[in-house]
SERO-4910 file (N, C-alpha, C, O; in steps of 0.05 Angstrom, whole numbers):
BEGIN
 pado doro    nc1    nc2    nc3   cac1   cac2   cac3    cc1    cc2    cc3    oc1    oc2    oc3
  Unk    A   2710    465   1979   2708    464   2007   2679    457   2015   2658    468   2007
  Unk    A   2683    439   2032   2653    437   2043   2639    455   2062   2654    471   2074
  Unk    A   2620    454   2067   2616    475   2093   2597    458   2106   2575    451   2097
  Unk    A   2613    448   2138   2599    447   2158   2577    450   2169   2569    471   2177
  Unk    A   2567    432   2169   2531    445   2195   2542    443   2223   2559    426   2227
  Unk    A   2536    458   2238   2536    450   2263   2523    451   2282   2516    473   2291
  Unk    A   2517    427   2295   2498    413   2311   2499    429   2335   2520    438   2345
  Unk    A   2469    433   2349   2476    451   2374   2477    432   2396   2463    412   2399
  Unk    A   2496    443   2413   2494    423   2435   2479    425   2453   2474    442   2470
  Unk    A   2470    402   2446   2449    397   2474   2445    400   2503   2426    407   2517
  Unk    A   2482    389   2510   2480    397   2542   2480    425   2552   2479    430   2576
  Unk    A   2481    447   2531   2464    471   2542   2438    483   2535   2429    475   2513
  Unk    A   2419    506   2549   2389    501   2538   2389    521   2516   2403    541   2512
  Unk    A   2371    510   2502   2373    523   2467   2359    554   2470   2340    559   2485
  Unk    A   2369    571   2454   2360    595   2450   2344    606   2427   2344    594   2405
  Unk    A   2332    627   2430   2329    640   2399   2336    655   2390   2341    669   2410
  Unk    A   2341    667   2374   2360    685   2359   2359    714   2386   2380    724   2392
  Unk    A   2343    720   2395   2338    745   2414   2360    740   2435   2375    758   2443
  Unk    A   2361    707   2446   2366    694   2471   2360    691   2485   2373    691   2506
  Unk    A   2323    684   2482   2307    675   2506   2304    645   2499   2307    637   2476
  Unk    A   2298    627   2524   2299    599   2520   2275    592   2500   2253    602   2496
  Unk    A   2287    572   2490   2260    563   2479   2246    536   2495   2258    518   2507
  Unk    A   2218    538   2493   2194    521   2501   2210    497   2509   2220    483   2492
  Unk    A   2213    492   2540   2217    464   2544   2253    465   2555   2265    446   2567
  Unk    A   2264    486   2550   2294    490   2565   2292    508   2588   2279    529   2591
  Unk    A   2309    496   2607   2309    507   2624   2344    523   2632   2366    513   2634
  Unk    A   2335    551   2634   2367    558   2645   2400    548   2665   2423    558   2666
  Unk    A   2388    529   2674   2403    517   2685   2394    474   2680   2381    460   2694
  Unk    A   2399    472   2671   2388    442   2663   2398    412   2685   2386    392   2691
  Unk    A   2421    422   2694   2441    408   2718   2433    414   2750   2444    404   2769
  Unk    A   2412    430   2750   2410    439   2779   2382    427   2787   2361    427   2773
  Unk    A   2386    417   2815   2372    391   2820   2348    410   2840   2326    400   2843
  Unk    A   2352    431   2851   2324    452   2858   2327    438   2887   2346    423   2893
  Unk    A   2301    446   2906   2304    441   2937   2296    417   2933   2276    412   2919
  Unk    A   2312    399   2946   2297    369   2963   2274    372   2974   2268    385   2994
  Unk    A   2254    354   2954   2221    355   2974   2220    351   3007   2226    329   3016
  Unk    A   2216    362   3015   2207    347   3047   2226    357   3061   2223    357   3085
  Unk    A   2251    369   3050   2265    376   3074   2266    408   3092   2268    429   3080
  Unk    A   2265    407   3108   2263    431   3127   2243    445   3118   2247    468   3113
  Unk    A   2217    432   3113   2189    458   3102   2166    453   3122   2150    435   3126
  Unk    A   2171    482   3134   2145    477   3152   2112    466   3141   2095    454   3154
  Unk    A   2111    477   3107   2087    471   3108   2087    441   3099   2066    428   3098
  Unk    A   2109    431   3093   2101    389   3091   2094    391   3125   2077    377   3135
  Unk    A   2107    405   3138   2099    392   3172   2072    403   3183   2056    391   3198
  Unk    A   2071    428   3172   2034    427   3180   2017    408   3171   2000    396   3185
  Unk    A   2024    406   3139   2000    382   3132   2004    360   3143   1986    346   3152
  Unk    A   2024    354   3143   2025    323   3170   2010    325   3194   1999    307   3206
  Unk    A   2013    353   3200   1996    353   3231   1965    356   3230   1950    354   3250
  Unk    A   1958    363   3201   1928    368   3196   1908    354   3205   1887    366   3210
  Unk    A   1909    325   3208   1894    308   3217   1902    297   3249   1893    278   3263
  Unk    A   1918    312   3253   1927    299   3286   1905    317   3301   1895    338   3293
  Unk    A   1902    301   3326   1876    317   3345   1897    344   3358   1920    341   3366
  Unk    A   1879    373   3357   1889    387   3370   1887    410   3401   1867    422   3410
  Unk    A   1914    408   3410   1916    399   3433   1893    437   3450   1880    441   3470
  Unk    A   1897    449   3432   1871    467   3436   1841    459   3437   1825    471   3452
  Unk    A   1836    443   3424   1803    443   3421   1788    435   3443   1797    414   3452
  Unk    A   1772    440   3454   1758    435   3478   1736    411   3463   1728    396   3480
  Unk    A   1725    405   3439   1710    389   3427   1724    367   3424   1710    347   3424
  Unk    A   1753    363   3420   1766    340   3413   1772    343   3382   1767    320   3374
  Unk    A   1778    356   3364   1778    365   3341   1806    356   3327   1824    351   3343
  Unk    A   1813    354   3306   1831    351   3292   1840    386   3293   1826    405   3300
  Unk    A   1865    385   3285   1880    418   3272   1862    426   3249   1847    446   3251
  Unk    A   1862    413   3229   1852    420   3208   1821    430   3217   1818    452   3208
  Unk    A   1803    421   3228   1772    424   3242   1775    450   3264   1755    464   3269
  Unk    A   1800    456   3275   1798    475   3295   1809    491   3274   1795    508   3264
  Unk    A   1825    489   3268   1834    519   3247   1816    527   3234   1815    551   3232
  Unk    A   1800    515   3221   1777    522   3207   1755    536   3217   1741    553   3206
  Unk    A   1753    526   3240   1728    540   3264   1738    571   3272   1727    592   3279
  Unk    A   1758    565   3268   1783    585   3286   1779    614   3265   1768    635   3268
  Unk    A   1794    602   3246   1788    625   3225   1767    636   3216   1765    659   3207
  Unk    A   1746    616   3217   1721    630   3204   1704    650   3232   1684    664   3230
  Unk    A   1721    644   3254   1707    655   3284   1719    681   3275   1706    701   3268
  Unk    A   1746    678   3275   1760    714   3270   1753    727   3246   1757    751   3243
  Unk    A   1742    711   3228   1729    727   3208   1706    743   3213   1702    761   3197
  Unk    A   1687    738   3233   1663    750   3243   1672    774   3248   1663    795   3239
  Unk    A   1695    771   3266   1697    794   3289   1723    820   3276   1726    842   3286
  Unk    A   1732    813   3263   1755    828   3254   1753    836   3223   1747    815   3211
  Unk    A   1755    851   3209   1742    863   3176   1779    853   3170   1775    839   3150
  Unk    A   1798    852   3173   1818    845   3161   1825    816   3156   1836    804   3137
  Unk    A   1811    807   3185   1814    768   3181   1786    766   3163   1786    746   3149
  Unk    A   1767    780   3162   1750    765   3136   1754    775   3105   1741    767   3086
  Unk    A   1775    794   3104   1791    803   3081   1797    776   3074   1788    761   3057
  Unk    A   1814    774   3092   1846    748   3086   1824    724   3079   1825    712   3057
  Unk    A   1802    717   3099   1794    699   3092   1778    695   3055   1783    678   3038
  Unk    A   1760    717   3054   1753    718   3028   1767    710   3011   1761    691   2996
  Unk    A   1796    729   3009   1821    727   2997   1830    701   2995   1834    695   2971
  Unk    A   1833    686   3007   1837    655   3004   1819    632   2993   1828    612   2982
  Unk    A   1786    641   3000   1761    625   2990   1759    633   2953   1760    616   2935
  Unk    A   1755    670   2948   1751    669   2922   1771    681   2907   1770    688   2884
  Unk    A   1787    683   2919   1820    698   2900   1815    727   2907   1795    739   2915
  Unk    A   1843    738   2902   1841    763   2910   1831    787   2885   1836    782   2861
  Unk    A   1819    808   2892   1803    818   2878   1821    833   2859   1841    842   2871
  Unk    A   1821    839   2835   1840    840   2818   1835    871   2813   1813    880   2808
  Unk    A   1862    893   2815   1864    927   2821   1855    933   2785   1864    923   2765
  Unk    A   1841    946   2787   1840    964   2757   1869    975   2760   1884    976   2779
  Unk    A   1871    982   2732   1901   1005   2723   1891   1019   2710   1871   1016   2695
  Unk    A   1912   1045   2717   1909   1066   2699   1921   1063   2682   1938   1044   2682
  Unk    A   1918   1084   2654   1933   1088   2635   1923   1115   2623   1902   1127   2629
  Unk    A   1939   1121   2610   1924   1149   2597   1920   1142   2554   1926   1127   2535
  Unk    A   1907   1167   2562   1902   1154   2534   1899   1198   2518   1889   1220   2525
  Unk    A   1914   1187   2496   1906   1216   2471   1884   1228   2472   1866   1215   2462
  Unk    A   1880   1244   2479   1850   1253   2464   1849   1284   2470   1857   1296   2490
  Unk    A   1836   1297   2444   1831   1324   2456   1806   1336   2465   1792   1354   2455
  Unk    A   1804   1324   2485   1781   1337   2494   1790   1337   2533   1804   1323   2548
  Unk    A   1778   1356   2536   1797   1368   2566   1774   1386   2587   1760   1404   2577
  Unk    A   1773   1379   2611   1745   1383   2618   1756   1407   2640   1768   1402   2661
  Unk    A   1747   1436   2628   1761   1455   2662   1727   1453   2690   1703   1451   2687
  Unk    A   1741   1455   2708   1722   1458   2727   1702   1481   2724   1709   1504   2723
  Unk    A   1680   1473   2723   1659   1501   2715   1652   1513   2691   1637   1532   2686
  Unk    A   1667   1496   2675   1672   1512   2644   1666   1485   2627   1662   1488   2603
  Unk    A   1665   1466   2635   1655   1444   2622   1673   1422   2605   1695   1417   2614
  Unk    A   1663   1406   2577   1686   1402   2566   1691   1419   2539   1673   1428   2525
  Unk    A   1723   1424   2533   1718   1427   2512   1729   1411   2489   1744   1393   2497
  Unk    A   1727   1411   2459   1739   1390   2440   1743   1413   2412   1724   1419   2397
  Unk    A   1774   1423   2408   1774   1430   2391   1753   1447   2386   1736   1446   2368
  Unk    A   1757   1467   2411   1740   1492   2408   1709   1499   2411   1694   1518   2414
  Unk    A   1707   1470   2408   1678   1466   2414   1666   1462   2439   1674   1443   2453
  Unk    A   1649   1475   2446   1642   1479   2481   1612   1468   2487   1590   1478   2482
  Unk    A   1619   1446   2499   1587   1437   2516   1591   1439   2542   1613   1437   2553
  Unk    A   1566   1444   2554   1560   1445   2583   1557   1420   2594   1552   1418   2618
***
């Protein structure tokens, strides 16, 4: 008897022995994702970015008044110059905790100790 190889099929995305995809498959391979351009406010802001806007007392594009705009509320408000920072240099990245083994254990007033051993 011979024994068969058998070929994996392609039209679904390949796995690895665990059953996570491998490099380059995608879980669904047939699904065509959102149509660019349709119903997204932000394709329609950037369209309007260079149109003159109907606020500016200077004559300004949107993009030129929003910019004035935001960096004005950044002066005056500590949360709009959060957001703004936050957007200029990325947001500031949280330390984590974790704990970690060790015997050494510090009481209030009593100092630390380590396996009996007592420093001030």
């Amino acid at each position: 008897m011979e024994e068969q190889i058998k070929e994996p099929n392609l039209d679904r995305p390949q796995k690895d022995k665990r059953g996570r995809f491998l490099p380059g498959n995608k879980g669904n391979p047939n699904a065509k994702g959102r149509p660019p351009n349709e119903l997204s406010i932000t394709v329609k802001q950037r369209e309007m970015l260079p149109l003159p806007c109907p606020y500016s007392k200077k004559g300004e594009t949107w993009l030129e008044w929003l910019a004035d705009r935001g960096l004005a509320l950044a002066g005056e408000n500590a949360s709009y110059y959060k957001e703004f920072l936050d957007r200029l240099e990325g947001k500031v990245l949280q330390p984590f905790e974790g704990t970690i083994k060790s015997d050494v254990t510090f009481t209030i007033g009593k100092g630390y100790e380590t396996d009996n051993k007592k420093t001030a």
